[in-house]
N, C-alpha and C positions, 0 to 999 in steps of 0.2 A: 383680428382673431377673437372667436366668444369663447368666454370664460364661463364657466358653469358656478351657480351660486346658489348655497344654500337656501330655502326660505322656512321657515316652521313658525306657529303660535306659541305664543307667551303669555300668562295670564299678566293682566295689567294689574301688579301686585306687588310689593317690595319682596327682593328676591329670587325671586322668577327670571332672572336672566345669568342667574347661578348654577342652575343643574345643567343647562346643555354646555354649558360653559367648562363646569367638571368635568363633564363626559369628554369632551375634548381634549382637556388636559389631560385625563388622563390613560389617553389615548395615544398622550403624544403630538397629536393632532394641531397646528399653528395656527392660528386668524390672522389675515391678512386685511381684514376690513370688515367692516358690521358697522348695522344701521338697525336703526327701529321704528317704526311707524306702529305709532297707538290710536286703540278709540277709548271706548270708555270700558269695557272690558278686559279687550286682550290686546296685545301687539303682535306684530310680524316681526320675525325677527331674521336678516337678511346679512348672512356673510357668505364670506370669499374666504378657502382654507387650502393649506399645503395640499390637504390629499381629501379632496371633495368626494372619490367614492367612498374613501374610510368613514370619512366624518357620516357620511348618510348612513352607513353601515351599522356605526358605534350607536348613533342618535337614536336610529329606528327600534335597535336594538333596547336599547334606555327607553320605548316607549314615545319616542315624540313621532309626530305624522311630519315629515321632511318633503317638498316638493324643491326638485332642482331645477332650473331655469336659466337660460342663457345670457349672460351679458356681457357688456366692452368696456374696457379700461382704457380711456384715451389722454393721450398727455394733453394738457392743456398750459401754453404760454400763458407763466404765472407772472401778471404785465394789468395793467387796466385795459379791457376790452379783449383781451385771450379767449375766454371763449366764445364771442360774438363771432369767431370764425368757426366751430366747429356748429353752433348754431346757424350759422349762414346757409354752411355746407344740406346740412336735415334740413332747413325749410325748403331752399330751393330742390330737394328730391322729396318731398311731401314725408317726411321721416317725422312724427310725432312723438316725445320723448315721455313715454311713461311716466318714470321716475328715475332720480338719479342721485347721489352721495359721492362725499369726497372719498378717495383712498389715504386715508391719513399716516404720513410718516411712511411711505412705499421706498420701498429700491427696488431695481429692477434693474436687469442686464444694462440695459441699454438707456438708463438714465441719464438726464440731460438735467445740468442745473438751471434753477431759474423757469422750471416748470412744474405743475400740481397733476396729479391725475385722480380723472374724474371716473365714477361706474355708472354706465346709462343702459336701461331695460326700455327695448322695442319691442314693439308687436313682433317685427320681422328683423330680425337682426343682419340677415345674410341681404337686405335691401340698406339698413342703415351701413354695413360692412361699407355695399359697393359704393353710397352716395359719399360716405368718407374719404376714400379710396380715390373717388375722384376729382375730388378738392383736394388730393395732395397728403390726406389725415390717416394715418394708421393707426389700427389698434394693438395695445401692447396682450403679446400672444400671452400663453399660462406660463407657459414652460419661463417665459421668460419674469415671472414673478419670483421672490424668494421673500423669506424671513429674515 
């Protein structure tokens, strides 16, 4: 299942990862996961939140430019060589991984101990869905994320 994820700029500057962060909070609004990818300017800043239309809502409203974008949360056997199986899976259906980060500190419905879950951005998500799918690999749906 693809989960929808924040992304917005951030100046690469101390501080700068405060304001949307307020906005958030006090919004109400939860993070379930953020990631940051900088250059020398500015960074991308990349979460997963309880209520993704609010937060775009809250955000756009505070002024930032918000793009939502699809991606998968996949449990990955947390074991030496865990995810060389869900990489197995994407190579052999020519699945290219974007980018990807950990979900750190997750619960979810349906967790299993003794596993980590990963957030991977594809070109084609509903092609990485099926290549998964058919090695066996599901992705963890939204609904079933929580705080």
């Amino acid at each position: 299942m693809k989960i929808p994820q924040l992304s917005l700029f951030v100046e690469n500057r101390p501080g700068s990862l405060r304001p949307p962060c307020k906005v958030l909070a006090d919004a109400g609004i939860d993070l379930l996961s953020l990631t940051v990818a900088d250059t020398e300017e500015f960074g991308i800043l990349r979460m997963i939140v309880v209520d993704p239309d609010g937060a775009r809502q809250v955000l756009t409203a505070a002024g930032f430019v918000v793009k939502v974008t699809e991606v998968l949360a996949i449990e990955v056997p947390q074991r030496p060589g865990g995810l060389l199986v869900i990489l197995d899976a994407l190579e052999a259906a020519g699945q290219a991984i974007e980018y990807m980060y950990a979900f750190a500190g997750v619960t979810y419905r349906r967790r299993v101990d003794g596993r980590a879950v990963l957030v991977f951005r594809f070109a084609d998500p509903d092609a990485a869905v099926r290549a998964l799918a058919k090695a066996g690999i599901s992705a963890i749906a939204p609904a079933e994320l929580q705080s």
